[in-house]
mmCIF file of the N, C-alpha and C atoms, coordinates in Angstrom:
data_MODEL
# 
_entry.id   MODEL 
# 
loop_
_atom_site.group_PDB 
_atom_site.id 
_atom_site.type_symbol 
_atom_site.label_atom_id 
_atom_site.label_alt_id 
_atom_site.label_comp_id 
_atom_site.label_asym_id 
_atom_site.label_entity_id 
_atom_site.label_seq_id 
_atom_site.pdbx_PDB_ins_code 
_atom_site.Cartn_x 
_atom_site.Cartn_y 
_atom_site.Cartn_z 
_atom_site.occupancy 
_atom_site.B_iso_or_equiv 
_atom_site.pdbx_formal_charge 
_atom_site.auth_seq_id 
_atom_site.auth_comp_id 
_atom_site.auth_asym_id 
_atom_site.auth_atom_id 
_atom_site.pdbx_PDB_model_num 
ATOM 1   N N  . UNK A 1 1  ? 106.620 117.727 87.598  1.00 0.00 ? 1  UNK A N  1 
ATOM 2   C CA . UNK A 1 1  ? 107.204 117.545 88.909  1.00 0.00 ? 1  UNK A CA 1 
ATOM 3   C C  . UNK A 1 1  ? 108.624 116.998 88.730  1.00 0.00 ? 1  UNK A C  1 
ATOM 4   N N  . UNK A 1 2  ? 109.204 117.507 89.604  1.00 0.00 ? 2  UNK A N  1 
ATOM 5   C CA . UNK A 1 2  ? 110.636 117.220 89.627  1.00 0.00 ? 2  UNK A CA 1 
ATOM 6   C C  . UNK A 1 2  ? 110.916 115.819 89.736  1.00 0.00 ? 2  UNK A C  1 
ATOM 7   N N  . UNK A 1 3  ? 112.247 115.413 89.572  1.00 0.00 ? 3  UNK A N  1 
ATOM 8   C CA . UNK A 1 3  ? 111.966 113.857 89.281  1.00 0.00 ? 3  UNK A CA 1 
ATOM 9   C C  . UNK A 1 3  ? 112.661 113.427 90.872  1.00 0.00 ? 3  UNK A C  1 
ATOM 10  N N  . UNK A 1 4  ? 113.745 114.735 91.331  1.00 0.00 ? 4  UNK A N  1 
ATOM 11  C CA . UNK A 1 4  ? 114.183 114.561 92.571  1.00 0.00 ? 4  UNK A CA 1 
ATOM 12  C C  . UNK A 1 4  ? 113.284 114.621 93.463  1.00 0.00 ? 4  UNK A C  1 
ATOM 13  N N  . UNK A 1 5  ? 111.944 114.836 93.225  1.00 0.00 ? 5  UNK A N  1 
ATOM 14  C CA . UNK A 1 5  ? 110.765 114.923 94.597  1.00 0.00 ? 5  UNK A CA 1 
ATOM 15  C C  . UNK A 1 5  ? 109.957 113.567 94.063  1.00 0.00 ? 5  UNK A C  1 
ATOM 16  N N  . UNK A 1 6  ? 109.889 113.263 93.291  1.00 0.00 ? 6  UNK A N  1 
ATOM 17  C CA . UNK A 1 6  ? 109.277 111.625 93.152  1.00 0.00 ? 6  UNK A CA 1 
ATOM 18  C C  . UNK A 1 6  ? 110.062 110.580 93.720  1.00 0.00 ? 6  UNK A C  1 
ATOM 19  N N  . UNK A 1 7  ? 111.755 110.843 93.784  1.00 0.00 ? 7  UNK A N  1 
ATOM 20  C CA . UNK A 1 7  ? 112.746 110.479 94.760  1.00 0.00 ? 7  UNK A CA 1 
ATOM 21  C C  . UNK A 1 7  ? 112.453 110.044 96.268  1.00 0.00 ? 7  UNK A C  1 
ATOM 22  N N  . UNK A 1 8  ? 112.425 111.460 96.562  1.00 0.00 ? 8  UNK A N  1 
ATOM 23  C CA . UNK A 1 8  ? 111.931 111.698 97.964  1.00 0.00 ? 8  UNK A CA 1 
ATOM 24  C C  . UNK A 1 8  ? 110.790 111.591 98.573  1.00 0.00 ? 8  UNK A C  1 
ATOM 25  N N  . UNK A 1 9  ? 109.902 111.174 97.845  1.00 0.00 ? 9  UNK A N  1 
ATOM 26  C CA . UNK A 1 9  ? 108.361 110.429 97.841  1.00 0.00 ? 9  UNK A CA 1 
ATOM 27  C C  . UNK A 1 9  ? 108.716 109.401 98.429  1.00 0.00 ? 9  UNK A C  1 
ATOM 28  N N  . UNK A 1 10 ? 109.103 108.437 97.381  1.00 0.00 ? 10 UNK A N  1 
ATOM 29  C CA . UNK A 1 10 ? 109.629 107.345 97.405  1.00 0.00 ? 10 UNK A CA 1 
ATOM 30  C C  . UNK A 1 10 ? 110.133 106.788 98.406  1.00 0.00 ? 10 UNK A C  1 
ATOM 31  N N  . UNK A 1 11 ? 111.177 107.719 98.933  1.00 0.00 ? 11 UNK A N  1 
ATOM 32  C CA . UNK A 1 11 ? 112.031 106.822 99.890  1.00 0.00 ? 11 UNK A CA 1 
ATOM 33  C C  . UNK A 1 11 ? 111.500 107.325 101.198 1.00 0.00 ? 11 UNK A C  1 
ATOM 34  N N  . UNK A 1 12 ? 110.463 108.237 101.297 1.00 0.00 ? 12 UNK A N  1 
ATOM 35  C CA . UNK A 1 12 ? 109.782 108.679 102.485 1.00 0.00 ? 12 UNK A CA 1 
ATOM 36  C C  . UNK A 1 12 ? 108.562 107.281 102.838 1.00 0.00 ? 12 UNK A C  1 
ATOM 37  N N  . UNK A 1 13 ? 108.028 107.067 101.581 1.00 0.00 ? 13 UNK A N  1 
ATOM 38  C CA . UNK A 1 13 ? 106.893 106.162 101.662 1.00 0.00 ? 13 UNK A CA 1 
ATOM 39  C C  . UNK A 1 13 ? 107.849 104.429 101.811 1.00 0.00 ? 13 UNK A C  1 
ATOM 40  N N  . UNK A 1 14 ? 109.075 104.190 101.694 1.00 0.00 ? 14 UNK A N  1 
ATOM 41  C CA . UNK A 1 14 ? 109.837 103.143 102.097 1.00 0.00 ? 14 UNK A CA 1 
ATOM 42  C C  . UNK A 1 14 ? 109.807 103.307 103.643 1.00 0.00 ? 14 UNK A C  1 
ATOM 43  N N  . UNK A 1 15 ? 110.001 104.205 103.851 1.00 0.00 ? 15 UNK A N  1 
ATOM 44  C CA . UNK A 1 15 ? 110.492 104.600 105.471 1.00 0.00 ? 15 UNK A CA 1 
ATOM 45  C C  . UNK A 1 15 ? 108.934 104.312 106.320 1.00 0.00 ? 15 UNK A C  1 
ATOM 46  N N  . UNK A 1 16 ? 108.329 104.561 105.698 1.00 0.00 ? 16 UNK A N  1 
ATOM 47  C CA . UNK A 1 16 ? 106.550 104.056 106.652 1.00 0.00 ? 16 UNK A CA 1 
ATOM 48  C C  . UNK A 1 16 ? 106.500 102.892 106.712 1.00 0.00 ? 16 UNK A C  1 
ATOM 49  N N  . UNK A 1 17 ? 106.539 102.161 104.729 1.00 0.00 ? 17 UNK A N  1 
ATOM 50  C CA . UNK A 1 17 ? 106.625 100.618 105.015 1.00 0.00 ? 17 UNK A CA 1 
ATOM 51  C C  . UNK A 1 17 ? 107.598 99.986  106.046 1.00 0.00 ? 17 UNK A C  1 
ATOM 52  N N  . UNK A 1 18 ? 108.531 100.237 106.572 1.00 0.00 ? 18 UNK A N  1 
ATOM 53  C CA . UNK A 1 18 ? 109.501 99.733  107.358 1.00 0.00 ? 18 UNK A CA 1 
ATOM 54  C C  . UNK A 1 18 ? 108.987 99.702  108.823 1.00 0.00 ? 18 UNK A C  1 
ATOM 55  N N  . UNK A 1 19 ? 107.993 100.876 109.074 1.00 0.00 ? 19 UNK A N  1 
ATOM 56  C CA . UNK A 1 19 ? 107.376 101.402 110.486 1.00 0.00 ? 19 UNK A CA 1 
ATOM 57  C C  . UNK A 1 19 ? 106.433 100.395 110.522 1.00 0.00 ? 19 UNK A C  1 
ATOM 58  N N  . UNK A 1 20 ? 105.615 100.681 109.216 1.00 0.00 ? 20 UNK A N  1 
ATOM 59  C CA . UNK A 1 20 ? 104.035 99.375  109.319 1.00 0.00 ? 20 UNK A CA 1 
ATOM 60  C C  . UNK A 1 20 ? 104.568 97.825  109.420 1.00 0.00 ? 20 UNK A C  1 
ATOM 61  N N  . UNK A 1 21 ? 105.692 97.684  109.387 1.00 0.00 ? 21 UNK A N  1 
ATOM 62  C CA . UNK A 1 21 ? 106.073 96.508  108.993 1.00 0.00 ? 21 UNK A CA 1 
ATOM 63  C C  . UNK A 1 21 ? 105.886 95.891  110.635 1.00 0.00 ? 21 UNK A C  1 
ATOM 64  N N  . UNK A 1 22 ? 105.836 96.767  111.065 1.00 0.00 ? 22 UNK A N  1 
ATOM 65  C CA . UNK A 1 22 ? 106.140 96.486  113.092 1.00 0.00 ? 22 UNK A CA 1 
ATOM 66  C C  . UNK A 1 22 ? 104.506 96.472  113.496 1.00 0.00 ? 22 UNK A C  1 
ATOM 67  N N  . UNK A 1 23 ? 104.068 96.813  112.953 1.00 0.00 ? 23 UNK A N  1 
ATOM 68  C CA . UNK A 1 23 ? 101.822 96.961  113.626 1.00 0.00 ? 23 UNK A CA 1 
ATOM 69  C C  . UNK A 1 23 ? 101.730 95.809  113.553 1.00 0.00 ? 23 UNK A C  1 
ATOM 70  N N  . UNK A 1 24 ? 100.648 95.353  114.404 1.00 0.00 ? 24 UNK A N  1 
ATOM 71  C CA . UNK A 1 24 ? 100.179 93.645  114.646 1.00 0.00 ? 24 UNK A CA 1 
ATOM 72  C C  . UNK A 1 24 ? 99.239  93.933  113.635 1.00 0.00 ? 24 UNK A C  1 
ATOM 73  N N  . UNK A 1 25 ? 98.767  93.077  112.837 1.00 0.00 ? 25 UNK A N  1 
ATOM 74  C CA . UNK A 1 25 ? 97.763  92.943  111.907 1.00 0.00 ? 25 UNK A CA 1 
ATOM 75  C C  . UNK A 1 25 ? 96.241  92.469  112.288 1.00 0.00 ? 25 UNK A C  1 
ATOM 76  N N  . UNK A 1 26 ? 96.282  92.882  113.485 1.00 0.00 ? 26 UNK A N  1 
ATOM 77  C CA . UNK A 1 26 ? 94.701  92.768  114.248 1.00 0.00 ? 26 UNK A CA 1 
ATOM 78  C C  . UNK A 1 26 ? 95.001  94.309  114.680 1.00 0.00 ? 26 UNK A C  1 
ATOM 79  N N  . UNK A 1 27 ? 95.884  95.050  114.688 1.00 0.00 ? 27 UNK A N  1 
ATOM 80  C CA . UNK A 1 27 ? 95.506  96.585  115.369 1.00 0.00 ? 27 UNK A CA 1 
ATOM 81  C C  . UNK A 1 27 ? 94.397  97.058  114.475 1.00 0.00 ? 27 UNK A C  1 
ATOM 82  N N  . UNK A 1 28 ? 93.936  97.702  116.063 1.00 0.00 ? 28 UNK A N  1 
ATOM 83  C CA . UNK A 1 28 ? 93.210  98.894  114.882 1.00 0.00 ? 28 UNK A CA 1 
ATOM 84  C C  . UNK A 1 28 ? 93.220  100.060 113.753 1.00 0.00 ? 28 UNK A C  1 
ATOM 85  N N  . UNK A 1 29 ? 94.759  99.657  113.909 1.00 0.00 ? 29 UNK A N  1 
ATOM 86  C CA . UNK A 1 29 ? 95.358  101.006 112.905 1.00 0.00 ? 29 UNK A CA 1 
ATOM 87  C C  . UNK A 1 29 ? 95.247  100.795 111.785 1.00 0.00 ? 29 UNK A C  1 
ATOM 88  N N  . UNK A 1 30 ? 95.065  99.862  111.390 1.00 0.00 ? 30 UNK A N  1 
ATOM 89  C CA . UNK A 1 30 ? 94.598  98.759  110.018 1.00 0.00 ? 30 UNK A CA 1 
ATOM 90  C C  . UNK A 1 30 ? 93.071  99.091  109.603 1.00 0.00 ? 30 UNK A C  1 
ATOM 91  N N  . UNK A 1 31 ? 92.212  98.873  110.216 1.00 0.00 ? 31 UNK A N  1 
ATOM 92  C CA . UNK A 1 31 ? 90.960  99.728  110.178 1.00 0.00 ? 31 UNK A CA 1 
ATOM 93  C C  . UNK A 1 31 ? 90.841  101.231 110.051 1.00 0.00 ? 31 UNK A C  1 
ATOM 94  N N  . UNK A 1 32 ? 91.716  102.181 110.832 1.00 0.00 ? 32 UNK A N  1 
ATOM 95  C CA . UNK A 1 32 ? 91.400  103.722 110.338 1.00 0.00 ? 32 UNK A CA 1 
ATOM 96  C C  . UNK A 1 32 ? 91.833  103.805 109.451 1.00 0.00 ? 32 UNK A C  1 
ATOM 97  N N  . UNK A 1 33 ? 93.236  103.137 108.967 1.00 0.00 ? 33 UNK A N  1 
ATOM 98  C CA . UNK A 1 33 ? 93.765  103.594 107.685 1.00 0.00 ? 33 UNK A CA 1 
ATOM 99  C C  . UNK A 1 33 ? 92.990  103.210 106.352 1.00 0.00 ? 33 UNK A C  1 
ATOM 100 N N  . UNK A 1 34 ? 92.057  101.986 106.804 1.00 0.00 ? 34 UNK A N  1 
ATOM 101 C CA . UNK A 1 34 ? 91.435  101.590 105.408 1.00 0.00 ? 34 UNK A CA 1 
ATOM 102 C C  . UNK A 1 34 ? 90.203  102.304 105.127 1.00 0.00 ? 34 UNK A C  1 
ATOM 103 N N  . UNK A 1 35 ? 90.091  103.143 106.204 1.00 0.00 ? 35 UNK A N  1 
ATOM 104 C CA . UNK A 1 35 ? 88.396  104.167 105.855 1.00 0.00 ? 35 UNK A CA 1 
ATOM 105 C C  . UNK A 1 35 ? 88.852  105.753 105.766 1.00 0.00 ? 35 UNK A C  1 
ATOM 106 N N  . UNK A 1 36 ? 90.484  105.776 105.676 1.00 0.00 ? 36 UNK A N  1 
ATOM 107 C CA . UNK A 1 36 ? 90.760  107.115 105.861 1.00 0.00 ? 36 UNK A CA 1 
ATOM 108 C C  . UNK A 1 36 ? 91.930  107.286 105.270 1.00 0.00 ? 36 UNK A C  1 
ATOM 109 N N  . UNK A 1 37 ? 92.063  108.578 104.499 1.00 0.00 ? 37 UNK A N  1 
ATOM 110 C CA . UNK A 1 37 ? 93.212  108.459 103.447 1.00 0.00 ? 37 UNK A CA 1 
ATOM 111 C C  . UNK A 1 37 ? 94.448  109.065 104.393 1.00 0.00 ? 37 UNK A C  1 
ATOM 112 N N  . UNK A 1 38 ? 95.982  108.575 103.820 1.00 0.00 ? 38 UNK A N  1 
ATOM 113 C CA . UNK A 1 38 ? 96.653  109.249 104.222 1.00 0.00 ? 38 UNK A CA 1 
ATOM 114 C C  . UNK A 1 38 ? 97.338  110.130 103.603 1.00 0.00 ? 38 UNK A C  1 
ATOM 115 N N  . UNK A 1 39 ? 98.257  111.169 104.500 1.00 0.00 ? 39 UNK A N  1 
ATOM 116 C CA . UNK A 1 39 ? 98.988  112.532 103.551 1.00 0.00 ? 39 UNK A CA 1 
ATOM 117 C C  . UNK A 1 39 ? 100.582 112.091 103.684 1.00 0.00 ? 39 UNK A C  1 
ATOM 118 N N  . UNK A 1 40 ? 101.250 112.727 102.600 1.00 0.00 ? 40 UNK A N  1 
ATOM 119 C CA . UNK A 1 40 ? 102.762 113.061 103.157 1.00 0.00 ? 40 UNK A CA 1 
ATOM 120 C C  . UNK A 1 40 ? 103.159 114.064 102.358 1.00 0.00 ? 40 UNK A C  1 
ATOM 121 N N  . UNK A 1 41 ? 103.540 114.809 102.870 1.00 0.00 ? 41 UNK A N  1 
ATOM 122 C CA . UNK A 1 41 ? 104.212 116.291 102.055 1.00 0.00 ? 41 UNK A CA 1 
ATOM 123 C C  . UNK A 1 41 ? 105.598 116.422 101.809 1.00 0.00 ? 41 UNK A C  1 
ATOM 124 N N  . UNK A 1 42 ? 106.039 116.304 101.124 1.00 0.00 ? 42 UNK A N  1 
ATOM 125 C CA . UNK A 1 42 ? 107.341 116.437 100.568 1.00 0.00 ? 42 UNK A CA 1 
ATOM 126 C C  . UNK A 1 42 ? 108.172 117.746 99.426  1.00 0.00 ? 42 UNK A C  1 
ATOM 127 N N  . UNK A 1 43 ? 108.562 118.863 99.481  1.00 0.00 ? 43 UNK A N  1 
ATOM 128 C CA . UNK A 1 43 ? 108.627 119.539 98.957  1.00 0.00 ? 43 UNK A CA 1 
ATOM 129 C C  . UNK A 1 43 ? 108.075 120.334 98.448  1.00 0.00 ? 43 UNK A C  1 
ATOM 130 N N  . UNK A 1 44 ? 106.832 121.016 99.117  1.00 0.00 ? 44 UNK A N  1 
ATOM 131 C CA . UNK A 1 44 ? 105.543 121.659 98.343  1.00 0.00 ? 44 UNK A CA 1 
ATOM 132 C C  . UNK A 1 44 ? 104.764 121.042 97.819  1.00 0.00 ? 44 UNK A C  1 
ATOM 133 N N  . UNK A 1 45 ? 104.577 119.471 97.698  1.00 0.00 ? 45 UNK A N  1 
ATOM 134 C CA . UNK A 1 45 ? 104.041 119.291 97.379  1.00 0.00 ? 45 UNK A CA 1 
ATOM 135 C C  . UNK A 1 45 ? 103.198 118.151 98.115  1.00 0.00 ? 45 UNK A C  1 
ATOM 136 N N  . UNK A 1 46 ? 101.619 117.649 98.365  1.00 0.00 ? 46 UNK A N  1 
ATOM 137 C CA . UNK A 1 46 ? 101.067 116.542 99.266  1.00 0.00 ? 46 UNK A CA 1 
ATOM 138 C C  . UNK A 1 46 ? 100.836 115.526 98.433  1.00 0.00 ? 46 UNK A C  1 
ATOM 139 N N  . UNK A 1 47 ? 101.008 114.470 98.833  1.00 0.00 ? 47 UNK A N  1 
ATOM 140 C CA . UNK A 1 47 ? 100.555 113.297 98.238  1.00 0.00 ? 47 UNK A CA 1 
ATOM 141 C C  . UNK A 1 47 ? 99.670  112.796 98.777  1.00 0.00 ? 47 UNK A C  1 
ATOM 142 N N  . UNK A 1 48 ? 98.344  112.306 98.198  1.00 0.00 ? 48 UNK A N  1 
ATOM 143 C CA . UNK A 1 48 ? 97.191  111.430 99.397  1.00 0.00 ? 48 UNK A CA 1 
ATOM 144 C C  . UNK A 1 48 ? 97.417  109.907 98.879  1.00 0.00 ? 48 UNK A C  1 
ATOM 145 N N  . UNK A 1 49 ? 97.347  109.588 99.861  1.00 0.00 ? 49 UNK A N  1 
ATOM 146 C CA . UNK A 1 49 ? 97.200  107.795 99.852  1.00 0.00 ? 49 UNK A CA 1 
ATOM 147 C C  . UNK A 1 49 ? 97.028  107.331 100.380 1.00 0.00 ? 49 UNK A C  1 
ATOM 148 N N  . UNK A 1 50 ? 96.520  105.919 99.920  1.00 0.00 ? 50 UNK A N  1 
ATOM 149 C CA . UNK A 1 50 ? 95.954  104.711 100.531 1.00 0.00 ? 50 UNK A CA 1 
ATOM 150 C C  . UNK A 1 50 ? 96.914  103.354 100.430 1.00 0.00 ? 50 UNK A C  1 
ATOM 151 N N  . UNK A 1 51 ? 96.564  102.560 101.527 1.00 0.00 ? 51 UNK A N  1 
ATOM 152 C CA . UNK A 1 51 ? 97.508  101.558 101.343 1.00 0.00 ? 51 UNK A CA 1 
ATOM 153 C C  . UNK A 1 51 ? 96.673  100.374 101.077 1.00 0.00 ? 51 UNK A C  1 
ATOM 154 N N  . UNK A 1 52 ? 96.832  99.515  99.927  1.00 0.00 ? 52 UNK A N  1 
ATOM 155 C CA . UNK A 1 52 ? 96.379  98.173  99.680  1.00 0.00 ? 52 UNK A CA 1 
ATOM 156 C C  . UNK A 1 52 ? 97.065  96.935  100.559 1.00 0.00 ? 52 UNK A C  1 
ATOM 157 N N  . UNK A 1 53 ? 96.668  96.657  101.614 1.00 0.00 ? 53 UNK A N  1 
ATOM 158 C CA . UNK A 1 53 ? 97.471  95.493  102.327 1.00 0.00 ? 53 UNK A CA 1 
ATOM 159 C C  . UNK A 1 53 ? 97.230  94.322  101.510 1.00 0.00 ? 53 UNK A C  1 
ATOM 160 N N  . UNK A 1 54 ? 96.141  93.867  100.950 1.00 0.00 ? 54 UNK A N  1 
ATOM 161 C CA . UNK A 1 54 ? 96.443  92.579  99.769  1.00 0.00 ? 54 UNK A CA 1 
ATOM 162 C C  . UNK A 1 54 ? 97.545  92.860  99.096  1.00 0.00 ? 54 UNK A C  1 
ATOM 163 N N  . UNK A 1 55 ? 97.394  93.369  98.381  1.00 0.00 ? 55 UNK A N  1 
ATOM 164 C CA . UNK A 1 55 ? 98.758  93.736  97.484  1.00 0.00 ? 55 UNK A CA 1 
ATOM 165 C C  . UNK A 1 55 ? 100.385 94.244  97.971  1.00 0.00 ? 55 UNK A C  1 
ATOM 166 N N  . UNK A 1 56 ? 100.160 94.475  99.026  1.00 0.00 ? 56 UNK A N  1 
ATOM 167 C CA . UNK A 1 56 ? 101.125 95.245  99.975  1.00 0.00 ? 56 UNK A CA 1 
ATOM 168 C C  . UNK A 1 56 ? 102.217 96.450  99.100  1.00 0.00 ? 56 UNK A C  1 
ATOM 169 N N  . UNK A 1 57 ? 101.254 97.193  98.505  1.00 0.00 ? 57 UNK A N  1 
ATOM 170 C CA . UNK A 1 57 ? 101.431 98.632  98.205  1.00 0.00 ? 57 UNK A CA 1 
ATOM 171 C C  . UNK A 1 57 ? 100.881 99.780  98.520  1.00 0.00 ? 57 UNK A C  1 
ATOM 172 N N  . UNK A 1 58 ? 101.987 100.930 98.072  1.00 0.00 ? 58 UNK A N  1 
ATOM 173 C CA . UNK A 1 58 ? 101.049 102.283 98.464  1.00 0.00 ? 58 UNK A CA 1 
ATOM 174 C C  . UNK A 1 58 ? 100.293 102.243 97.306  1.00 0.00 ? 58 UNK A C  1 
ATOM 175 N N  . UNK A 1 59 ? 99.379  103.496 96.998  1.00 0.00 ? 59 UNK A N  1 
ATOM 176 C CA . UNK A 1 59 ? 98.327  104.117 96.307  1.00 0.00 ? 59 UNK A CA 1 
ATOM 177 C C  . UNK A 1 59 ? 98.099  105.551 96.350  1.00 0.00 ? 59 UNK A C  1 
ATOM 178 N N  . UNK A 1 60 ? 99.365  106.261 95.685  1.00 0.00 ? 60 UNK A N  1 
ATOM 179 C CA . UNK A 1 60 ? 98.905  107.665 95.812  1.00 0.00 ? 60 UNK A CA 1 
ATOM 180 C C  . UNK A 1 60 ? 97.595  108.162 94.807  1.00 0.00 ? 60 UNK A C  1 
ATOM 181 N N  . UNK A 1 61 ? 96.784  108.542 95.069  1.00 0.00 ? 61 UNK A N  1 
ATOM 182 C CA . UNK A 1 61 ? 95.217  108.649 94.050  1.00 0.00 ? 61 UNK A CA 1 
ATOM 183 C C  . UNK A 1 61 ? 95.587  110.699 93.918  1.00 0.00 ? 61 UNK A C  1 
ATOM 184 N N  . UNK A 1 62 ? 95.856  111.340 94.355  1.00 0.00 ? 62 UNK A N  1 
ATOM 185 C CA . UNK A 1 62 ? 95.903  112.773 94.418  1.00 0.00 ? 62 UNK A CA 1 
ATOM 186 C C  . UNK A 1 62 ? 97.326  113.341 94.984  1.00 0.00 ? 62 UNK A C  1 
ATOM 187 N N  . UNK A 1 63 ? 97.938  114.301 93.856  1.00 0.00 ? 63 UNK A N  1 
ATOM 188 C CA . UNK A 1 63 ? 99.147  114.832 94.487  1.00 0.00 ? 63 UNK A CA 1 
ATOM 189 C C  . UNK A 1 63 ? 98.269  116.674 94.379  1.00 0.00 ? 63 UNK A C  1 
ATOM 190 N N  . UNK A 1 64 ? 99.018  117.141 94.966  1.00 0.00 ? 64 UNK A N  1 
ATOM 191 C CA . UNK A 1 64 ? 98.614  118.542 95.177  1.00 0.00 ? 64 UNK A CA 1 
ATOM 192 C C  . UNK A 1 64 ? 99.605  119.696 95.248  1.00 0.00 ? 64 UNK A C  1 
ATOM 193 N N  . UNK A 1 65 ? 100.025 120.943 94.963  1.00 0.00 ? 65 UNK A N  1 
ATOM 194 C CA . UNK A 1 65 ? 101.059 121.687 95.175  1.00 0.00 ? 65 UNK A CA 1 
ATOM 195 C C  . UNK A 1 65 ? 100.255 122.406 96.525  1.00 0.00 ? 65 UNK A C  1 
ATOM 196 N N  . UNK A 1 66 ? 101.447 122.591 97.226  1.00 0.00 ? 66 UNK A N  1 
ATOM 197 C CA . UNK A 1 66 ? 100.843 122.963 98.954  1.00 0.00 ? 66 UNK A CA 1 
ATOM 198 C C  . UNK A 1 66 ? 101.330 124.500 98.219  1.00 0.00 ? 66 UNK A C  1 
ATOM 199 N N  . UNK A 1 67 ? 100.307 125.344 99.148  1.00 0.00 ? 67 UNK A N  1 
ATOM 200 C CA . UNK A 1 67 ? 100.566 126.812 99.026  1.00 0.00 ? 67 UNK A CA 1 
ATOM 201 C C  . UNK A 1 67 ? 102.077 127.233 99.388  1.00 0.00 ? 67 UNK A C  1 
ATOM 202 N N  . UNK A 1 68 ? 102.789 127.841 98.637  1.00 0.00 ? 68 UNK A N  1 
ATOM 203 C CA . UNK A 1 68 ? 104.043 128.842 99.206  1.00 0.00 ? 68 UNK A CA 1 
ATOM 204 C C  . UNK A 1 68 ? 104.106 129.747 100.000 1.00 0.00 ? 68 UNK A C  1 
ATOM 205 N N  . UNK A 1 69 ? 102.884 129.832 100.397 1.00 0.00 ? 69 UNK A N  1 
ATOM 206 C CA . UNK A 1 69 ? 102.278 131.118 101.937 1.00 0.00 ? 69 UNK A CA 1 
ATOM 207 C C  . UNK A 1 69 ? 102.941 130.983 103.209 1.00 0.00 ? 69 UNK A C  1 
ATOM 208 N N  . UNK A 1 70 ? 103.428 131.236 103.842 1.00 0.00 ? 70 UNK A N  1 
ATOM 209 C CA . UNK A 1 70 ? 103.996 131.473 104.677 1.00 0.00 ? 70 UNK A CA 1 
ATOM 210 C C  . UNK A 1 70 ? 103.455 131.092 105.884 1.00 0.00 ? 70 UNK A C  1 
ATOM 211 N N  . UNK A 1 71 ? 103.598 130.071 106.956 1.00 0.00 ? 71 UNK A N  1 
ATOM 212 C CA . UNK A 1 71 ? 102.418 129.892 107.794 1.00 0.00 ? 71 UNK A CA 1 
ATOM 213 C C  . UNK A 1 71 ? 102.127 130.839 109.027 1.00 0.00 ? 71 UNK A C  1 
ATOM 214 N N  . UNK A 1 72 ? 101.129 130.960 108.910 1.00 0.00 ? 72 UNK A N  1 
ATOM 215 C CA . UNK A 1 72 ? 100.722 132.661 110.377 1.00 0.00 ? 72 UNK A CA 1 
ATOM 216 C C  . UNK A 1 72 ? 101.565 132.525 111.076 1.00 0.00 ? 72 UNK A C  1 
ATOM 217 N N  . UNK A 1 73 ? 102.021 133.536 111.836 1.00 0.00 ? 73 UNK A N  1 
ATOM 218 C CA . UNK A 1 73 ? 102.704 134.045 112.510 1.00 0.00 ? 73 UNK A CA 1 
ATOM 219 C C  . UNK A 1 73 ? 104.642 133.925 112.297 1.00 0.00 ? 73 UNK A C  1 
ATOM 220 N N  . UNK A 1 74 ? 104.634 132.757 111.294 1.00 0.00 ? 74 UNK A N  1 
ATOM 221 C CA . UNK A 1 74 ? 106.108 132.860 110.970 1.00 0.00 ? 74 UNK A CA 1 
ATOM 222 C C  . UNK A 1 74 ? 107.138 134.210 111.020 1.00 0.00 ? 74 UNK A C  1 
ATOM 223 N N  . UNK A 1 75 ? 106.513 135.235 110.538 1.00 0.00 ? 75 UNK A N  1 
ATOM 224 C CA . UNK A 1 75 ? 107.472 136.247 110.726 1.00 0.00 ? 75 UNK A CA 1 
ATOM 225 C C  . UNK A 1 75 ? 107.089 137.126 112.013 1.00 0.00 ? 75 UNK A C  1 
ATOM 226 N N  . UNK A 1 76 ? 106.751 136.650 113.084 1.00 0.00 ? 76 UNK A N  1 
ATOM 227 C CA . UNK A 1 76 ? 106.474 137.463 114.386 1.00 0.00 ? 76 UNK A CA 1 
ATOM 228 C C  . UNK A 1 76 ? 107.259 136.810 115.461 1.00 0.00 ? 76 UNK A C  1 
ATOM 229 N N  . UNK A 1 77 ? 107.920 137.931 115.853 1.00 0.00 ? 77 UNK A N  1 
ATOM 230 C CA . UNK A 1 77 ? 109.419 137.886 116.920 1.00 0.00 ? 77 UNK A CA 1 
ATOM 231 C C  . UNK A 1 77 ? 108.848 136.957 118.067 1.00 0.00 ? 77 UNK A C  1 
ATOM 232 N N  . UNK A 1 78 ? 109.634 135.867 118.568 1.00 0.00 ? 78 UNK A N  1 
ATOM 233 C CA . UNK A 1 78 ? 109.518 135.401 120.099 1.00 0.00 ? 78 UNK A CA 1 
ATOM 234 C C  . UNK A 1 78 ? 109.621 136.027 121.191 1.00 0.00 ? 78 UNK A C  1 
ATOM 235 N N  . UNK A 1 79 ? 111.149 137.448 120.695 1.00 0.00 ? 79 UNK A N  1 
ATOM 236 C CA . UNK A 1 79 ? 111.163 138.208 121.636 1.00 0.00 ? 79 UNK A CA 1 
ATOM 237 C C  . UNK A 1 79 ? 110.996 139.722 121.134 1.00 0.00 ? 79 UNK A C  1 
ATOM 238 N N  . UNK A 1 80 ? 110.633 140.677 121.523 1.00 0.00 ? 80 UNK A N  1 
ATOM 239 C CA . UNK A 1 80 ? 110.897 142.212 121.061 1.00 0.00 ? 80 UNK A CA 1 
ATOM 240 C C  . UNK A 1 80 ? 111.143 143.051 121.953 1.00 0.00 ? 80 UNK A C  1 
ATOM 241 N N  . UNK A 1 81 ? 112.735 143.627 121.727 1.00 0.00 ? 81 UNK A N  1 
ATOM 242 C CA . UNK A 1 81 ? 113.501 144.151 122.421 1.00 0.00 ? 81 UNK A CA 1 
ATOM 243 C C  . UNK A 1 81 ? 113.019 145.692 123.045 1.00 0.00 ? 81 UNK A C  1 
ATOM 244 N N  . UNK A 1 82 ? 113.164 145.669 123.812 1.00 0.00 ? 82 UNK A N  1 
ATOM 245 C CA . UNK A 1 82 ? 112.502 146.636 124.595 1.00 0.00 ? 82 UNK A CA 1 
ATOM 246 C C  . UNK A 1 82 ? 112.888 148.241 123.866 1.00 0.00 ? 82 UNK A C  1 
ATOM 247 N N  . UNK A 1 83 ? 111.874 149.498 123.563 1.00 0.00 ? 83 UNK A N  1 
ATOM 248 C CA . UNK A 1 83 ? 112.537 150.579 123.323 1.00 0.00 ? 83 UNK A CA 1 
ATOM 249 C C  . UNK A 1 83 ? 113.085 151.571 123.970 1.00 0.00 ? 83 UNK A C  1 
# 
């Protein structure tokens, strides 16, 4: 893996800590996240993780290469010009 997408990992997963930094620590968002993994995709590729709030780090456990497929319907016109 590129070392410029471990980069952009990085400073994507800074940019959450900065967001979580704002949740009250009685939300419940603290509870789904600890029974449920999270994603972030960055360049073809997903990262899953979990966040350790003792420790106050991420935990990526699984990276994955996302398919290069094209997603349905991407190449089908919004409009088609009349013949």
């Amino acid at each position: 893996m590129a070392t410029a997408v471990l980069d952009r990992v990085r400073a994507r997963l800074r940019e959450i800590s900065h967001t979580l930094g704002a949740v009250s620590s009685s939300d419940s968002f603290w509870t789904s996240i600890a029974e449920n993994p999270l994603y972030v995709d960055v360049d073809g590729w997903r990262f899953k993780y979990s966040i350790d709030r003792t420790r106050k780090e991420f935990v990526v456990f699984e990276v994955v290469r996302v398919s290069s497929l094209p997603p349905v319907n991407e190449n089908v016109p919004l409009y088609k010009k009349p013949a």
